[in-house]
C-alpha positions as CSV (number, residue, x, y, z in Angstrom):
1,X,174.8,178.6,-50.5
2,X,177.6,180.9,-50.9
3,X,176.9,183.1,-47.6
4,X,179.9,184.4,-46.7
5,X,179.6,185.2,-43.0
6,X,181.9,184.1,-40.3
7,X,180.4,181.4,-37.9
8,X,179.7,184.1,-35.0
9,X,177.6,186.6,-37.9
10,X,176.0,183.3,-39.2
11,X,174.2,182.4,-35.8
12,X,173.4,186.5,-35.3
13,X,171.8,186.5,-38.5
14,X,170.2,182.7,-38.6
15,X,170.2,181.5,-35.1
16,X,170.4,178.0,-35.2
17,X,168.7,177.5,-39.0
18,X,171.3,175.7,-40.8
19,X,170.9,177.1,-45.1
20,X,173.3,174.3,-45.6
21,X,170.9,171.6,-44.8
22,X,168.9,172.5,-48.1
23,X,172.1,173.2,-50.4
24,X,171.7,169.8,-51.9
25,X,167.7,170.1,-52.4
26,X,167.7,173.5,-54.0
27,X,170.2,172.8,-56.5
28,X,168.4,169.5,-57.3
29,X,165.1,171.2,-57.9
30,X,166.5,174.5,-58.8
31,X,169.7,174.2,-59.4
32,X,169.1,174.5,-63.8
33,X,167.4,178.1,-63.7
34,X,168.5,181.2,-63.9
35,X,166.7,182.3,-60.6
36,X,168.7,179.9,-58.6
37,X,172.1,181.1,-60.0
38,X,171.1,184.8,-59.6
39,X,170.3,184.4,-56.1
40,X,173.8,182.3,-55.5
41,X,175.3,185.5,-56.8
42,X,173.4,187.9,-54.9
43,X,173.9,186.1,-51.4
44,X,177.2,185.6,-51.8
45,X,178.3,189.5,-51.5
46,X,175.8,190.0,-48.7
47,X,177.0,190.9,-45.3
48,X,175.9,190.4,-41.8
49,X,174.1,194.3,-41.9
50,X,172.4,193.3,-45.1
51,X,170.6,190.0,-44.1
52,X,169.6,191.6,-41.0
53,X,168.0,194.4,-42.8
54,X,166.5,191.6,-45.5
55,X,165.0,189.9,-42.7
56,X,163.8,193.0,-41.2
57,X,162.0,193.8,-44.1
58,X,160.6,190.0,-44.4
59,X,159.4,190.5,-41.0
60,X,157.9,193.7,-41.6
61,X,155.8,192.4,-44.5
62,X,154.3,189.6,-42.5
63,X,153.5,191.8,-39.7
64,X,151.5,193.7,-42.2
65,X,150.1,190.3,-43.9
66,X,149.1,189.0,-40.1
67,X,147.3,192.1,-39.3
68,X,145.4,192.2,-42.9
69,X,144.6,188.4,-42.5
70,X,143.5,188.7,-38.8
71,X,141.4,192.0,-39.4
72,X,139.1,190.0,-42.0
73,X,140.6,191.2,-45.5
74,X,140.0,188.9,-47.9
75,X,143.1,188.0,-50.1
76,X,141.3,189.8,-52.9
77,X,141.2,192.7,-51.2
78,X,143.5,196.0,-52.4
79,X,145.9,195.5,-49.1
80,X,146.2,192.1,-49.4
81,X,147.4,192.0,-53.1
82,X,149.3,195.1,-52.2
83,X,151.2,193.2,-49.8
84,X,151.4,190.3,-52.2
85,X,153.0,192.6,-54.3
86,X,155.6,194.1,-51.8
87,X,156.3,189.9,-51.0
88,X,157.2,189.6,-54.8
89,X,159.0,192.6,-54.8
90,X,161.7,191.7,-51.9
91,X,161.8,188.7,-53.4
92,X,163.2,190.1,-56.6
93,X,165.3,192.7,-54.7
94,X,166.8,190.2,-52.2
95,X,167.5,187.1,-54.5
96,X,166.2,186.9,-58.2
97,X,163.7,188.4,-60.4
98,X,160.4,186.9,-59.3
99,X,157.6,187.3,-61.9
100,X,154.2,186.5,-61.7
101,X,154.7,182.8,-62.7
102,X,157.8,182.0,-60.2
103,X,155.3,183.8,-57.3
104,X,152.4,182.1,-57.8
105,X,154.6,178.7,-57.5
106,X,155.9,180.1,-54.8
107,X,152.5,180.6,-53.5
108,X,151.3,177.1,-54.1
109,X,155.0,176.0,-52.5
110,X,153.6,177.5,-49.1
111,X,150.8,175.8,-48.7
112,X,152.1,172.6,-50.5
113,X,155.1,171.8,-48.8
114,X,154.7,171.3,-44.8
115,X,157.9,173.0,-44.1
116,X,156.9,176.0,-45.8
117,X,153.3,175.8,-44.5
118,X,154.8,175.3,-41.1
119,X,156.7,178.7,-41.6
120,X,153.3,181.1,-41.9
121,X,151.3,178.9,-39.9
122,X,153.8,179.8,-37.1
123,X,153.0,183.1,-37.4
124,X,149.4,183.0,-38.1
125,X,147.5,179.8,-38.5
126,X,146.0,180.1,-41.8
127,X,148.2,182.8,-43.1
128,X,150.5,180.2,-45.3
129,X,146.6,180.2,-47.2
130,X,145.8,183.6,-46.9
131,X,149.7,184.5,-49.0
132,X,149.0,182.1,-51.1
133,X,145.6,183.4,-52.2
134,X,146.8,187.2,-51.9
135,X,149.9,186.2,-54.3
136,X,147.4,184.8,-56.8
137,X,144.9,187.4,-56.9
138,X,147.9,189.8,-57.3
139,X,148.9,188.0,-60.4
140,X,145.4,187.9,-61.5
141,X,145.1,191.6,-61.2
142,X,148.6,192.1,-62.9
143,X,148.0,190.0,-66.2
144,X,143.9,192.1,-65.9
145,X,145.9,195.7,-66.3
């Protein structure tokens, strides 16, 4: 995935989550759009301090999502698109311009795909549902202004 980290940076930063194991899987799926090579280039000049704070800021977001989702918002509500917003957002500052379209895939991807489902449902169960629906009504509400 062109992550240029030396071994000891790669387990501080991922622990024991190999990105290699999908290398062959993205490019097959991906690997012909423009997102996919934009994010190659963008993760190859990141250091160890930069996908710490990336996953800081991940983290951050879903702590915010968690507390939205578990305080009764609906995914409709203000916050929740907000935060939909800010997902799409570090999306397209992290790895590759993420407009409405590629995020609500990405949405439907979460709840779709067990090993992303798995991902938010660790977190929250019923979160990977809750983003999904949040990302949606954010696009929604995008194309409506």
């Amino acid at each position: 995935m062109g992550i240029s980290l030396t071994p000891e940076e790669r387990f501080e930063v991922f622990g024991n989550f190999e990105p290699e194991d999908y290398v062959e899987e993205a490019e097959q799926r991906w690997g012909d759009t423009d997102a996919y090579r934009q994010s190659q280039r963008r993760v190859a000049t990141y250091t160890k301090e930069d996908w710490q704070e990336l996953k800081a800021q991940s983290a951050d977001i879903d702590r915010r999502l968690v507390a939205a989702f578990e305080a009764g918002a609906a995914a409709e509500n203000e916050e929740a698109m907000d935060l939909a917003e800010e997902h799409r957002m570090h999306i397209t500052r992290w790895f590759y311009d993420c407009g409405y379209d590629i995020h609500r895939a990405l949405g439907d991807m979460y709840v779709g795909d067990p090993r992303f489902t798995a991902r938010y449902e660790e977190i929250a169960p019923g979160l990977a549902q809750f983003l999904r629906d949040a990302i949606h009504a954010n696009a929604k509400r995008a194309e409506a202004s």
